[in-house]
N, C-alpha and C positions, 0 to 999 in steps of 0.2 A: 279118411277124407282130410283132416288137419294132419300136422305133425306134432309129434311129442312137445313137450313145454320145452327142452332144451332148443330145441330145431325152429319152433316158433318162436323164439326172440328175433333168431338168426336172420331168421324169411322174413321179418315184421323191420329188423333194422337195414336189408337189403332192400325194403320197399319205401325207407325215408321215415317210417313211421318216428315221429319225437321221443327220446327216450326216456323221456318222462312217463309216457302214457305204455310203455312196452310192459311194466312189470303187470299193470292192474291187467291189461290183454290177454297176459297167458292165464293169471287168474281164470278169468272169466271165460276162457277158450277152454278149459275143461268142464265147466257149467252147459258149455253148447255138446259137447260129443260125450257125456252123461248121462244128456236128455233125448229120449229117441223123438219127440216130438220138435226140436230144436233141431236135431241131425237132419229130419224129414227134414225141414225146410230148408236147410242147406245145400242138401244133396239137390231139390227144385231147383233153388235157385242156381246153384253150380249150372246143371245140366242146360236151363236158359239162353241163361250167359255164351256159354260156349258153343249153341248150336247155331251150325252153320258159319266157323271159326273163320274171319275175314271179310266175311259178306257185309257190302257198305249197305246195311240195314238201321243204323244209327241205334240212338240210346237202345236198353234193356229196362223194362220193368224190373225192379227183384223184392222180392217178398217182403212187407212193412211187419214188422212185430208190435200192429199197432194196441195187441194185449199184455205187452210187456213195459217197462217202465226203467229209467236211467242209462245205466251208461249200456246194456245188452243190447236195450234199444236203438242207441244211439251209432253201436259199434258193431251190431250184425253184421253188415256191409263189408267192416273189415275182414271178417273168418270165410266171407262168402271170396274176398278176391285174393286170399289167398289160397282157398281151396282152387283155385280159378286157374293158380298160377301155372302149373304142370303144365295144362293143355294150352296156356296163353306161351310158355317157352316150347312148347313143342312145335305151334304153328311160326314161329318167331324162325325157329331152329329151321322148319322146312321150308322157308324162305331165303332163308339165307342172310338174316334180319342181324349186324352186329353184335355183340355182348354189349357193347357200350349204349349204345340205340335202346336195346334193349333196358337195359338196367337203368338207364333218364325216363325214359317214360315213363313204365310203370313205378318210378318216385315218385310219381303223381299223388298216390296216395296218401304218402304224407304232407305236404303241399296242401292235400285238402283238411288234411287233420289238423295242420296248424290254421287254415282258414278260419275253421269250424273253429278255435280255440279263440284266436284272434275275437270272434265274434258275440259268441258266447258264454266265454273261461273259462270252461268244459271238457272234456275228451268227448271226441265223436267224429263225424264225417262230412266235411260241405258239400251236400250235392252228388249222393251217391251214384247215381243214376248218371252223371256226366261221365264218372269213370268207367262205367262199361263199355265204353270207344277205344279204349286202350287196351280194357284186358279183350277185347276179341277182334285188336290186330287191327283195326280201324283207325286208329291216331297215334303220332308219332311223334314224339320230343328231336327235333334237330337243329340244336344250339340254339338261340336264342326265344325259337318261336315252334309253337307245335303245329302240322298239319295233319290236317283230318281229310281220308278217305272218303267221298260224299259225293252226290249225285246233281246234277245241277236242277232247281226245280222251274215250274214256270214261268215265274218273272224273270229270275237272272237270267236262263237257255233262251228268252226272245230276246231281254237285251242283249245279251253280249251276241248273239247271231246277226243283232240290226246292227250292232257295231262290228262286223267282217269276221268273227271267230266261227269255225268249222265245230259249233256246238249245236246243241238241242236239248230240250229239258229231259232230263232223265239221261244224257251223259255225264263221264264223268270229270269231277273236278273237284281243287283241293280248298276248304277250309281253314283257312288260315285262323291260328289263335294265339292270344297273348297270356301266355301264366305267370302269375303273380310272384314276389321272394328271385327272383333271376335279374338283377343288374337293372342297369337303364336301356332303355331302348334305342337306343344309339344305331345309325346307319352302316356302321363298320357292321353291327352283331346283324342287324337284319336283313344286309347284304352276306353274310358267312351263312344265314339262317336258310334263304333262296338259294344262294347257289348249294349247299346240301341239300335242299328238297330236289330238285332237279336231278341230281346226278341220283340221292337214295331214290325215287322213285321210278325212274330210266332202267336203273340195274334189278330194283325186286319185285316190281310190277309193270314188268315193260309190256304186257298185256293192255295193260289201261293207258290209255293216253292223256294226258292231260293239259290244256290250251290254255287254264286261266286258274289262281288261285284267288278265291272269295276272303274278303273278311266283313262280321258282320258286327258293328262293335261302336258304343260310345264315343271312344277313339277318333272317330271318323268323321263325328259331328261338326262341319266346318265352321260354326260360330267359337270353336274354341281359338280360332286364327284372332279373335278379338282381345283375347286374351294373354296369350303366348308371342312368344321372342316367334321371329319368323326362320329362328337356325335353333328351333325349339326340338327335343326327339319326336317329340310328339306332332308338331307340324312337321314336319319332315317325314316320318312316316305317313302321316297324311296324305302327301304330294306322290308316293307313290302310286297311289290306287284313283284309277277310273270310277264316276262312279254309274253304280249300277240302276238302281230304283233310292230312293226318297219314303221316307217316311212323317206320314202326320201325325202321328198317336207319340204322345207326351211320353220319355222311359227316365221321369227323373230319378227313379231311386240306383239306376244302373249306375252313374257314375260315384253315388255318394256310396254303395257298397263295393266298388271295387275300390276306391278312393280311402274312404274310411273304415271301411270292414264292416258297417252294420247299415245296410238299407233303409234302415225304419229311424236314420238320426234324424232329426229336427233341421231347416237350413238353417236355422238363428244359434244352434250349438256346433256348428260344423270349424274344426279350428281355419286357420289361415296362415298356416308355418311356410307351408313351399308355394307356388307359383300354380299348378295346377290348385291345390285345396282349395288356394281365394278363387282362382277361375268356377269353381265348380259351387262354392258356395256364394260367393259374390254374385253370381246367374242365378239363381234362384232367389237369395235375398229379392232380387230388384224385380222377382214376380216373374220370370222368364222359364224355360221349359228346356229342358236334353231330350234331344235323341237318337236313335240308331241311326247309324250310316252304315251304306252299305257298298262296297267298293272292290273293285275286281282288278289285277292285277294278269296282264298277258303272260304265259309261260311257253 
């Protein structure tokens, strides 16, 4: 189910993984295929993950080893998507899915392990459960922004129908998302980002059609205009998206952890180095509230 400790560095450095954290991995990758009650769980969760390879079913549950303790605990998730990998290149492969495409996505991985380190100076995994969109064919790294395979639900499929698009809840449409450690958001990369989803999604799922891509994201929040240059990336991304539905429920900690790396910082410790930071803490110092915006963009 793993590969030998030589072959797991390999897989573990093809996946982005830090290589700070590769050596103690294969360590501990022999502690899981050892333990036949560790393999049980692996082999679960593999089998999960993978079933029904493509289907926009979104996240995966995968097994918590909430009787285990440190970094095994922390880093199961790793040994689970690389056992994962074979059948995530096989569906890749019988698509017709790039090497390149391929091999950016699933660096997600590491992406989340530096997260997770960033946050808590640790080895481990941010957010395990988000990368199971990727290893089963679901979401896709294409240059500067990822999109995700996804179904339109009830609010967005009325709005965007009242606004003239050929949809309905439960078709489909593309998720758009922003990954962290990749450059500025600049309109040149987010315009190169659209026109490769259009044309990858055309050629390897031209089964699916797709009318509008979604983002659902802090980002979007247009009190940041109060704050921000108006030839800002950030307002400027902005301006491309329609919006869909409105939200009233308060998501302050959304920006302080994608901003600062730890959700749970204080506003009164939040530094004020770049332009977004004072935005983001200067708004809540003064008592004020973030939230999700949610904005659709015609394809």
């Amino acid at each position: 189910m793993l590969p030998d400790a030589d072959e797991l560095a390999e897989v573990l450095l093809d996946l982005a993984v830090p290589h700070h954290d590769i050596n103690e991995l294969v360590r501990m990758g022999r502690r899981v295929t050892d333990d036949p009650e560790l393999l049980r769980l692996l082999e679960a969760s593999v089998e999960e993950l993978v079933r029904g390879p493509g289907e926009a079913r979104g996240a995966v549950d995968l097994f918590d080893l909430d009787w285990a303790s440190g970094p095994l605990q922390r880093c199961f998730p790793v040994y689970v998507f690389v056992a994962a990998l074979p059948h995530t290149r096989a569906y890749h492969r019988e698509r017709g899915i790039p090497a390149d495409v391929s091999r950016r996505t699933l660096a997600d991985l590491g992406r989340c392990m530096t997260v997770h380190r960033r946050r808590y100076g640790i080895t481990g995994v941010q957010d395990p459960r988000w990368l199971t969109r990727h290893f089963r064919g679901e979401l896709y790294q294409l240059g500067r922004l990822q999109f995700e395979r996804a179904r339109h639900g009830e609010r967005t499929g009325r709005a965007l129908a009242s606004a003239g698009l050929d949809v309905a809840p439960g078709t489909p449409c593309l998720n758009l998302h922003i990954p962290d450690f990749l450059g500025p958001l600049s309109p040149a990369a987010c315009d190169r980002s659209l026109a490769l989803a259009g044309e990858f999604f055309a050629r390897y799922f031209p089964e699916e059609k797709y009318r509008a891509a979604l983002c659902h994201s802090w980002l979007l929040d247009p009190q940041l205009k109060r704050y921000l240059a108006a030839d800002s990336n950030i307002v400027r991304f902005q301006e491309r998206f329609r919006v869909a539905r409105e939200d009233t429920e308060p998501a302050d900690t959304e920006p302080v952890r994608f901003v600062f790396g730890d959700p749970e910082l204080a506003a009164d410790a939040l530094p004020r180095r770049t332009a977004v930071e004072r935005a983001v803490g200067d708004h809540l110092r003064a008592g004020r509230h973030w939230y999700i915006g949610h904005g659709w963009i015609p394809l």
